[in-house]
MARBA-3410 file (N, C-alpha, C, O; in Angstrom, 1 decimal):
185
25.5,-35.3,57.1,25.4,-34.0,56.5,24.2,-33.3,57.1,23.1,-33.9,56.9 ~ 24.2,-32.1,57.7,23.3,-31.2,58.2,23.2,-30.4,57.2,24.1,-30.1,56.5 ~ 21.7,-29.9,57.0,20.8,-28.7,56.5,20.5,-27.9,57.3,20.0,-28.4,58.3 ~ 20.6,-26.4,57.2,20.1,-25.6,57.4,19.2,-24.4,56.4,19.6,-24.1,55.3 ~ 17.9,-23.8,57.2,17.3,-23.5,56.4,17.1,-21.7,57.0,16.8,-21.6,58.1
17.2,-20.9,56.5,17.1,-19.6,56.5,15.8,-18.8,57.3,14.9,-18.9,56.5 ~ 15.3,-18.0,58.5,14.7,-18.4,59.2,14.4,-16.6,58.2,15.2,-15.6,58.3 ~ 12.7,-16.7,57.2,12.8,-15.0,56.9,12.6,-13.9,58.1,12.0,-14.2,59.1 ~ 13.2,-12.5,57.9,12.7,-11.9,58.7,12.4,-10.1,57.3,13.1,-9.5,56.4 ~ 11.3,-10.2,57.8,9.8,-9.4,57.6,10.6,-8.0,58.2,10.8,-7.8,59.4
10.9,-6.9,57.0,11.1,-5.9,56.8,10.6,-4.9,55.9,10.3,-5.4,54.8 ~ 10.5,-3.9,56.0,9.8,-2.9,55.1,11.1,-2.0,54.5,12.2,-1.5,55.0 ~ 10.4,-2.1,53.0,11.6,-1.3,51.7,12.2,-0.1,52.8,13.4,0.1,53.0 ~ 11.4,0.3,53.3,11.9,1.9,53.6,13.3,1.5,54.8,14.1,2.3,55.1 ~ 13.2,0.3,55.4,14.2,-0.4,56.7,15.3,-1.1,55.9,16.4,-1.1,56.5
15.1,-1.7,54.4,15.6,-2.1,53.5,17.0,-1.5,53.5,18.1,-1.7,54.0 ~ 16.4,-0.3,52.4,17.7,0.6,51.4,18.1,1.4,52.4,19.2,1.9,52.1 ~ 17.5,2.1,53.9,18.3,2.7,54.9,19.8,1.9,55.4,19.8,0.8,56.0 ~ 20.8,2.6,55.3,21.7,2.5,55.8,21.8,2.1,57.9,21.2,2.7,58.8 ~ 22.4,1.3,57.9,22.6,0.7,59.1,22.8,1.2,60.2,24.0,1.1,60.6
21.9,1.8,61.2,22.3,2.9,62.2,22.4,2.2,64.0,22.4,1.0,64.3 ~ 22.4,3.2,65.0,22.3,2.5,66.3,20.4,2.1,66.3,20.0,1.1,67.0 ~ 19.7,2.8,65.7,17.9,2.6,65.6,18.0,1.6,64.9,17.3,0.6,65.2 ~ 18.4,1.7,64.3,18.3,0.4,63.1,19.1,-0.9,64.4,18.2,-1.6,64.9 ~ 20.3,-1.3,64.9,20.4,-2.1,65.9,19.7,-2.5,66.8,19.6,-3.7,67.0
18.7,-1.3,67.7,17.2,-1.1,68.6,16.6,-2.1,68.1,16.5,-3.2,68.6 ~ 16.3,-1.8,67.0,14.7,-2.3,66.1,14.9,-3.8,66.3,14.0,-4.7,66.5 ~ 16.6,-4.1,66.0,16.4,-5.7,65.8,16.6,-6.7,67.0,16.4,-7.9,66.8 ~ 16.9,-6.0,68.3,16.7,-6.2,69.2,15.2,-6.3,70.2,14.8,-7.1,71.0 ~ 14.8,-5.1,69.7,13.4,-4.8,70.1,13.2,-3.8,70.5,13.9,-3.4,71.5
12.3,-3.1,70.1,12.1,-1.2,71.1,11.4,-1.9,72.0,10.5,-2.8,71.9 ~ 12.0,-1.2,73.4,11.1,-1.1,74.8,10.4,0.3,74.4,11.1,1.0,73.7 ~ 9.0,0.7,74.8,8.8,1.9,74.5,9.0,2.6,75.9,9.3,1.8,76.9 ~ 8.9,4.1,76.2,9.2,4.4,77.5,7.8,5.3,77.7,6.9,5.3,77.0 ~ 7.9,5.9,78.8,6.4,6.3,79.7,6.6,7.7,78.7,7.5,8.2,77.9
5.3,8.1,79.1,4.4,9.3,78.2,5.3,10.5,78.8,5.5,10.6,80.1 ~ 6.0,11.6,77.8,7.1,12.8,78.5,7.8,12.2,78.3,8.6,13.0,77.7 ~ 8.4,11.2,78.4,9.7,11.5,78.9,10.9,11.0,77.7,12.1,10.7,77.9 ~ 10.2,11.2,76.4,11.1,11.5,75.1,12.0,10.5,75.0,12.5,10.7,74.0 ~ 12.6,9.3,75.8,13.3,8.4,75.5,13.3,7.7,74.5,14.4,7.4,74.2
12.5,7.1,73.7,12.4,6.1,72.3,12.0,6.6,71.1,11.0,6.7,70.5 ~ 13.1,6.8,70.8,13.3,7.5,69.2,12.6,6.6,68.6,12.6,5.4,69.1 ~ 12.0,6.9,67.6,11.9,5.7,66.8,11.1,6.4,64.9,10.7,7.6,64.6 ~ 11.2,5.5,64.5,10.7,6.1,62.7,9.8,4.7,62.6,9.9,3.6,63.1 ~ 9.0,5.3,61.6,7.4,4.6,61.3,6.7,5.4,60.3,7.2,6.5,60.0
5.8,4.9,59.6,4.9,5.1,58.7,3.1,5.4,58.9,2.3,4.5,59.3 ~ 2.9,6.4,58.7,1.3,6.8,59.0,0.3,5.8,58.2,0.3,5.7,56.9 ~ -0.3,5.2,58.9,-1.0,4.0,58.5,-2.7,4.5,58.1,-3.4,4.3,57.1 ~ -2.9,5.3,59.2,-4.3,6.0,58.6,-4.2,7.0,59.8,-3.6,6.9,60.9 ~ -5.1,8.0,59.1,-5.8,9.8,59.8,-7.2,10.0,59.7,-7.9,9.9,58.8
-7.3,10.1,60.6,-8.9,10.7,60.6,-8.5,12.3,60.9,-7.7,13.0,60.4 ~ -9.5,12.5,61.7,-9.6,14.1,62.2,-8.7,14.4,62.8,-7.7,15.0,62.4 ~ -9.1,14.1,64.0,-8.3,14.4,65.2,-7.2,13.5,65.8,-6.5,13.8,66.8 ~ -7.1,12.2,65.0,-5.9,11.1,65.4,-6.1,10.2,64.5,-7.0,9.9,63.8 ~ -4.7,9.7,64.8,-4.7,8.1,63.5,-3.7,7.4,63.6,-2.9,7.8,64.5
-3.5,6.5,63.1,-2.8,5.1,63.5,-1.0,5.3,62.6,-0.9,5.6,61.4 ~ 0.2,4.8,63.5,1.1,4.7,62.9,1.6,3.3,63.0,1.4,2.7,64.0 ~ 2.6,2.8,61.7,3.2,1.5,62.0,5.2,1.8,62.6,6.0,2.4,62.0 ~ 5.2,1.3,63.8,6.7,1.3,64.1,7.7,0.5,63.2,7.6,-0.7,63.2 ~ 8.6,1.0,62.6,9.8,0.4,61.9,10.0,-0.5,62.8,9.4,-0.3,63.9
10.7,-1.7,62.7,11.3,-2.7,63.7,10.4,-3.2,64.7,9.2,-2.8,64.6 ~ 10.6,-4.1,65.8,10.0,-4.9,66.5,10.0,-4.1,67.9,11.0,-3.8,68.6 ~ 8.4,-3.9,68.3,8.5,-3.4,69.6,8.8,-4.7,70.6,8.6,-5.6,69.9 ~ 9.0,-5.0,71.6,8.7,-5.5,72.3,7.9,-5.2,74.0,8.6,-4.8,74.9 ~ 7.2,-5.3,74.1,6.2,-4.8,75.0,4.6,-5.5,75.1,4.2,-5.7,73.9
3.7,-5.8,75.9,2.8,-6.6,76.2,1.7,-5.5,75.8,0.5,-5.7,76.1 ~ 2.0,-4.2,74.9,0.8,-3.7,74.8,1.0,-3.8,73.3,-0.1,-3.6,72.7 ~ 1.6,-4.0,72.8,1.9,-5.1,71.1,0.6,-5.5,70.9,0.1,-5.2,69.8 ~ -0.1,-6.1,71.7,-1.4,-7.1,71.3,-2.7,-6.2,71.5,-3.8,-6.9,71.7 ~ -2.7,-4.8,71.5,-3.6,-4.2,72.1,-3.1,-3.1,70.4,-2.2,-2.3,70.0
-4.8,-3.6,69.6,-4.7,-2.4,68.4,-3.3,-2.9,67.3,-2.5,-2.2,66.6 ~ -3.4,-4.6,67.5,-2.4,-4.6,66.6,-1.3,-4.2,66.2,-1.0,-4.0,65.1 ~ -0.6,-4.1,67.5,0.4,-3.2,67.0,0.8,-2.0,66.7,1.9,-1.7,66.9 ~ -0.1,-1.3,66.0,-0.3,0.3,65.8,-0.3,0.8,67.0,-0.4,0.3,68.1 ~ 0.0,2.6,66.6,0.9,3.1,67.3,-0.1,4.4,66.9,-0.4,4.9,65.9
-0.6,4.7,68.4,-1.6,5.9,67.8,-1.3,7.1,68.2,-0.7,7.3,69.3 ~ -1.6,8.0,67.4,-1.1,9.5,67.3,-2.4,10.2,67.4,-3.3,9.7,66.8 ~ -2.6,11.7,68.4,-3.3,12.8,68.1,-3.0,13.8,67.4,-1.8,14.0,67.7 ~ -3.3,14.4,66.8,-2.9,15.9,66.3,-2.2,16.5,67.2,-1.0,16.8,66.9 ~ -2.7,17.0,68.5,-1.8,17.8,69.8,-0.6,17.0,69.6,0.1,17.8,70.2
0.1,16.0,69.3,0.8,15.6,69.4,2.1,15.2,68.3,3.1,14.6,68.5 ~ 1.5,15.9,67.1,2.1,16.1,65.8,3.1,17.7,66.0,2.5,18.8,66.0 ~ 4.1,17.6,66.1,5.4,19.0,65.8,4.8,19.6,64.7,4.3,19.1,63.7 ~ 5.1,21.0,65.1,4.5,22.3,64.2,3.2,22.2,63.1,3.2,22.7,61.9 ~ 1.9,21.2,63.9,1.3,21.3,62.9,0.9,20.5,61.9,-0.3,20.5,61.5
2.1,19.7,61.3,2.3,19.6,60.4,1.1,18.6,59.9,0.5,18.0,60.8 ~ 0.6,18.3,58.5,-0.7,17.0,58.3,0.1,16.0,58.0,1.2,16.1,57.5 ~ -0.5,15.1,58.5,0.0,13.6,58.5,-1.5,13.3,57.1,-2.6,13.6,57.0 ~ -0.6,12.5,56.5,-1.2,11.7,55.6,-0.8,10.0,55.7,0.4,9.8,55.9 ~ -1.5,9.0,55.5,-1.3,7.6,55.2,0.3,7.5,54.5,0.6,8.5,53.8
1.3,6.5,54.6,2.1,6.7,53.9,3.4,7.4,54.0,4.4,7.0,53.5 ~ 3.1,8.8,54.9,4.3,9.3,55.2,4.8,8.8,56.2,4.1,8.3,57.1 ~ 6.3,9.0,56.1,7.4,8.7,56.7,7.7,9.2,58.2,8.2,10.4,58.0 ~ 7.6,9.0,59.2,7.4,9.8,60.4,8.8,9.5,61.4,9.4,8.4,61.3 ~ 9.3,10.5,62.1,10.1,10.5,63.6,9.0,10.7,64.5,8.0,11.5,64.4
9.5,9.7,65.6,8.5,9.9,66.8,9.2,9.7,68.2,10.4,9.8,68.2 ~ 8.6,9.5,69.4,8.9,9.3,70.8,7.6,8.2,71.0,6.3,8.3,71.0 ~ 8.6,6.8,71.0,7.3,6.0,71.5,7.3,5.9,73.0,8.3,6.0,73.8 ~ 5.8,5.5,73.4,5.6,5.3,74.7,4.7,4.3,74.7,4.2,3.9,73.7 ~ 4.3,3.7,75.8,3.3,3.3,76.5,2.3,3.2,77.3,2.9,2.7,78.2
1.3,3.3,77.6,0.4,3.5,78.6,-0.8,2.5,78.7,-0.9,1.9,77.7 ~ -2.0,2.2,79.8,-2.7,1.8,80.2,-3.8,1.8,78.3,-4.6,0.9,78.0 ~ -3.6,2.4,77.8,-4.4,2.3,76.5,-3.9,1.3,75.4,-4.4,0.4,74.8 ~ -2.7,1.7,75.2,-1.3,1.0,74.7,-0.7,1.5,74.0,-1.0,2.7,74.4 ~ 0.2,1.6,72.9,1.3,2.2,72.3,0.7,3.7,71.8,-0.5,3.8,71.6
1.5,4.7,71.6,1.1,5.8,71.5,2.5,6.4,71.3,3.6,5.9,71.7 ~ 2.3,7.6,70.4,3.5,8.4,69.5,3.5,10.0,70.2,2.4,10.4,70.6 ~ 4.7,10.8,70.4,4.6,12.0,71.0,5.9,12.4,69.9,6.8,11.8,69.4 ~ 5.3,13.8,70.0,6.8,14.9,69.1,6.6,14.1,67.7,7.7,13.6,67.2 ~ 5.7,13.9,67.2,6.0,13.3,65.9,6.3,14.3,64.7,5.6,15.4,64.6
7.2,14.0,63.9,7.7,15.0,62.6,7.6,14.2,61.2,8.0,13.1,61.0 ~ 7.2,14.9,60.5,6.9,14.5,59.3,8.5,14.2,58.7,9.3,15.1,58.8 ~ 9.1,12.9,57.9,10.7,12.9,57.3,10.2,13.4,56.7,10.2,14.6,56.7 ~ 9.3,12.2,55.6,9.3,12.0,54.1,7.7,12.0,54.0,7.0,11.2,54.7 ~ 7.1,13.0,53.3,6.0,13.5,52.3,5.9,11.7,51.6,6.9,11.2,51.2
4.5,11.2,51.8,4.2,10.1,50.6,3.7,10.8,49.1,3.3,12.0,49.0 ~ 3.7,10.1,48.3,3.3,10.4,47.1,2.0,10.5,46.8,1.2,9.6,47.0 ~ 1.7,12.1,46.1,0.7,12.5,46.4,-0.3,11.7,45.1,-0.1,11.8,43.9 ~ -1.2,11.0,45.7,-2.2,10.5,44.3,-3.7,11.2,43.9,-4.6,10.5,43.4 ~ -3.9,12.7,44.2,-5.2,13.4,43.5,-4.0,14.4,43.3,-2.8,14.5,43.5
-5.2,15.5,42.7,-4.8,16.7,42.0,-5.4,17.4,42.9,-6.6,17.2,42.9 ~ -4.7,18.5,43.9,-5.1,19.3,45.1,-5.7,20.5,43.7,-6.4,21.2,44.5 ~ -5.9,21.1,42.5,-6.3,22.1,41.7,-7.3,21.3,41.1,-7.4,21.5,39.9 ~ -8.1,20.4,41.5,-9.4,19.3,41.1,-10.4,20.1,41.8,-10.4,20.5,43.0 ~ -11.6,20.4,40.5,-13.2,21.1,40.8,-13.7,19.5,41.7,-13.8,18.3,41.4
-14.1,20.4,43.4,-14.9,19.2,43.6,-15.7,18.2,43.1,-16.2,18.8,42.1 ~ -16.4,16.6,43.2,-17.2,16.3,42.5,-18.4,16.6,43.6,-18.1,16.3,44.8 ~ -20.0,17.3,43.0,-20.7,17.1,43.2,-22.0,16.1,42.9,-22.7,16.6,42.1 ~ -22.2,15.3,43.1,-23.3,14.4,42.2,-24.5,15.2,41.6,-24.9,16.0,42.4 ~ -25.1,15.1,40.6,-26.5,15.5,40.1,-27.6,14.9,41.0,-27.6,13.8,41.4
-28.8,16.1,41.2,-29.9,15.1,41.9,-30.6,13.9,41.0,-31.6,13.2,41.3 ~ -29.9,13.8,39.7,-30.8,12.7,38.6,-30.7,11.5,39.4,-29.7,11.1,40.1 ~ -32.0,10.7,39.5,-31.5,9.3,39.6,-31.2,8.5,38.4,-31.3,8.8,37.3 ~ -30.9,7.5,38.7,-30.0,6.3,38.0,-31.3,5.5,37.4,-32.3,5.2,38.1 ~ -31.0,5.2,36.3,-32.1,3.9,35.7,-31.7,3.3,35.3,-32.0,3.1,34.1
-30.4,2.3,36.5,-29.9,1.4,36.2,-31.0,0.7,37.3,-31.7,1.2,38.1 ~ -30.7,-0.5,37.1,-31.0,-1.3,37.8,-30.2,-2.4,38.7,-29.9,-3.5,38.2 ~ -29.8,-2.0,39.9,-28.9,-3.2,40.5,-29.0,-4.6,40.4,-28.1,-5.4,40.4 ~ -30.2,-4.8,40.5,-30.5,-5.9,40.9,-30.6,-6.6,39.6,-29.8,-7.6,39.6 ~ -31.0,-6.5,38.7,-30.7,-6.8,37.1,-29.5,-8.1,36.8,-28.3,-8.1,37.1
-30.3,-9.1,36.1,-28.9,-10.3,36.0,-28.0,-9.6,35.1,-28.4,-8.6,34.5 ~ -26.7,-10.2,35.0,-25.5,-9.9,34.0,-26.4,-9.6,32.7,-27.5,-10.0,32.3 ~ -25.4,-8.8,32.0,-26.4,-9.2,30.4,-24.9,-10.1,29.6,-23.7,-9.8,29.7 ~ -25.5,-10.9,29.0,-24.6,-11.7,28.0,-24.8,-11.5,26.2,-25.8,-11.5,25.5 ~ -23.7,-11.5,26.2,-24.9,-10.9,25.0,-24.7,-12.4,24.1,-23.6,-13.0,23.9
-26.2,-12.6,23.4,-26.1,-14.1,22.5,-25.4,-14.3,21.2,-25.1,-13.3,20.6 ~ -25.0,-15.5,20.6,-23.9,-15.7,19.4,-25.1,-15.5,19.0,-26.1,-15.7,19.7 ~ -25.0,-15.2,17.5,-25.5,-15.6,15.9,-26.8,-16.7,16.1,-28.0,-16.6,16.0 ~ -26.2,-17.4,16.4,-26.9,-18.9,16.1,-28.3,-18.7,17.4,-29.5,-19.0,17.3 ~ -27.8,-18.3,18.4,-29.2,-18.1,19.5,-30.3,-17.2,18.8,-31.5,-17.4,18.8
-29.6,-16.0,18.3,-30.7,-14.9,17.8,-31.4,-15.2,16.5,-32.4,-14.7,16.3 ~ -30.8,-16.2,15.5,-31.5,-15.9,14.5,-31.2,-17.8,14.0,-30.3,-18.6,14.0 ~ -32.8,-17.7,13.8,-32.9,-19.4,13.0,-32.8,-19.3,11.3,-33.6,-18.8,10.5 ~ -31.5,-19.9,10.9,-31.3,-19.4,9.4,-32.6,-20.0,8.9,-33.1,-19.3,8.0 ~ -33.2,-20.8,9.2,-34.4,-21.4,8.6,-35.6,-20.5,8.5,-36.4,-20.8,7.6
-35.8,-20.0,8.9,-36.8,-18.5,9.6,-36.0,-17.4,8.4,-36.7,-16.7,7.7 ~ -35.1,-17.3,8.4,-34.6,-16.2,7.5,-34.8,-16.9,5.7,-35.3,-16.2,4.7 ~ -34.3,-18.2,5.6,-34.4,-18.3,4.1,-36.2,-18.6,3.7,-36.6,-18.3,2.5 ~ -36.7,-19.0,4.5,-38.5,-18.9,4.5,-38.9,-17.3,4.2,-39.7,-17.0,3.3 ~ -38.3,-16.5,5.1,-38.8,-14.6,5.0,-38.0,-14.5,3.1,-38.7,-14.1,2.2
-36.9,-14.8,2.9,-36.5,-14.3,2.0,-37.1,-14.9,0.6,-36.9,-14.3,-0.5 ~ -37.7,-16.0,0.9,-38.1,-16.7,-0.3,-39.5,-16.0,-0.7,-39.9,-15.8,-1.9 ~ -40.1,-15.8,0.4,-41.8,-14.9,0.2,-41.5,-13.7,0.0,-42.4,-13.0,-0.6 ~ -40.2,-13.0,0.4,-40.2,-11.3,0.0,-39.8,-11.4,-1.9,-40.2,-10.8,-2.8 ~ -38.9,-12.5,-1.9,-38.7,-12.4,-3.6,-39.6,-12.7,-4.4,-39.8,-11.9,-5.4
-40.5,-13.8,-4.2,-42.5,-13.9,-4.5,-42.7,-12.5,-5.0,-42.7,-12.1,-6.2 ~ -42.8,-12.0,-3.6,-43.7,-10.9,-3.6,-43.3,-9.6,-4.7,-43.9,-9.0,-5.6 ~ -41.4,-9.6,-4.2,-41.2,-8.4,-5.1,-41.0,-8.7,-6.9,-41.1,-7.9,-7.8 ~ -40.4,-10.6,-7.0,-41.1,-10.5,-8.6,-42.4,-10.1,-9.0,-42.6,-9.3,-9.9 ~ -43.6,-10.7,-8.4,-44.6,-10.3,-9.0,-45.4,-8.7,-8.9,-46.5,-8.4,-9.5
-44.5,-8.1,-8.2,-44.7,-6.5,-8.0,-43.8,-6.2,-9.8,-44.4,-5.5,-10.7 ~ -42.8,-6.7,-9.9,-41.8,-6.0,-10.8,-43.1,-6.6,-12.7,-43.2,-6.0,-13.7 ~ -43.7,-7.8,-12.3,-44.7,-8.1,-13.5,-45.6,-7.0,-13.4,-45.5,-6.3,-14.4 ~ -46.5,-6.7,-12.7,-47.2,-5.6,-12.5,-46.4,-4.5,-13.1,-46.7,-4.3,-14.2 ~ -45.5,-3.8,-12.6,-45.0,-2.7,-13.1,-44.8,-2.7,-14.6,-45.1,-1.6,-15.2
-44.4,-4.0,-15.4,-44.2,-4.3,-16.5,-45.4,-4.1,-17.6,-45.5,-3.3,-18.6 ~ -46.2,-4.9,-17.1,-47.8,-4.9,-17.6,-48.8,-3.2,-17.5,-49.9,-3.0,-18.1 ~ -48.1,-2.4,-16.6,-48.3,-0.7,-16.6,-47.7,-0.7,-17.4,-48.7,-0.4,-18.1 ~ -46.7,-0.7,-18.1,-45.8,0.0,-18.6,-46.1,-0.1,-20.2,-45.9,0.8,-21.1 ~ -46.7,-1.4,-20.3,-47.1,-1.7,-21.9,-48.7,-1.0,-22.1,-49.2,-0.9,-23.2
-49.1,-0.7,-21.1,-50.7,-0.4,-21.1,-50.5,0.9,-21.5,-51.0,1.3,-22.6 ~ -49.5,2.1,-20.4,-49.2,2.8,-21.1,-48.3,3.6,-22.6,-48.1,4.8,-22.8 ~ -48.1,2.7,-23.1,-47.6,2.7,-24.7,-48.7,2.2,-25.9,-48.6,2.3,-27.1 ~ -49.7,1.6,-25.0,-50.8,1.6,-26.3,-52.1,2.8,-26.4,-53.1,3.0,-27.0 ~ -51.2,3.3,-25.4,-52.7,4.5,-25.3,-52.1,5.2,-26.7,-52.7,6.1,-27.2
END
């Protein structure tokens, strides 16, 4: 009797729930990417990060190509190179033209699909910081705070309480001893 064991293959939700296309076939064969211009390799990806002026995208499916190992894989985009403009943010869903070159993988004609989900409030009052400084202390150990039994020696307490009752019976005699003095005047 032979076993066989299921060999995973490593897909992203968004490659998941898409319905099965000729790109979708590509991917699992492998994108060759093609030279810079010349618009041959469709392909869909996700914006991985943006800076200013350029940022890094992830390709759906398996490139195959020797510049794979150059930038991990990522797939870098300029602004000049984004369709009408549009902002790329982390997250969104992208069409592109991949290529390759002497630098390595690289995105042309990119179009925004799918908008990612936006997490601030674009109608948010900037934060500015106060010039106050802090009097915290970083460097400061944890504070813990102590049980009952570390802070207080009950022994220390029934000693205080036995000398304040002393004290306040024999205040309450005194008051007593005024009080008859003044009734015989």
């Amino acid at each position: 009797m032979t076993t066989s064991t299921a060999t995973p293959v490593t897909r992203s939700w968004a490659q998941i729930v898409q319905p099965a296309s000729k790109d979708t076939m590509n991917m699992q064969k492998g994108i060759q990417p093609a030279t810079r211009g010349s618009l041959l390799r469709f392909c869909r990806g996700e914006v991985v990060k943006m800076l200013h002026n350029y940022g890094w995208l992830m390709v759906y499916g398996n490139v195959d190509h020797p510049s794979v190992e150059k930038r991990g894989g990522d797939v870098y985009i300029h602004k000049d190179d984004v369709a009408l403009d549009e902002s790329l943010s982390p997250g969104d869903v992208v069409t592109f033209y991949l290529y390759a070159d002497d630098q390595g993988l690289g995105a042309e004609e990119c179009r925004v699909e799918q908008k990612a989900a936006s997490h601030f409030n674009p109608n948010a009052v900037e934060f500015v910081p106060s010039g106050a400084k802090s009097s915290l202390n970083v460097c400061a150990e944890e504070f813990v705070m102590p049980t009952i039994d570390e802070v207080v020696d009950i022994n220390d307490v029934a000693d205080v309480f036995s000398r304040l009752s002393k004290t306040f019976s024999s205040m309450d005699d005194c008051e007593s001893e005024d009080e008859n003095q003044d009734e015989e005047v």
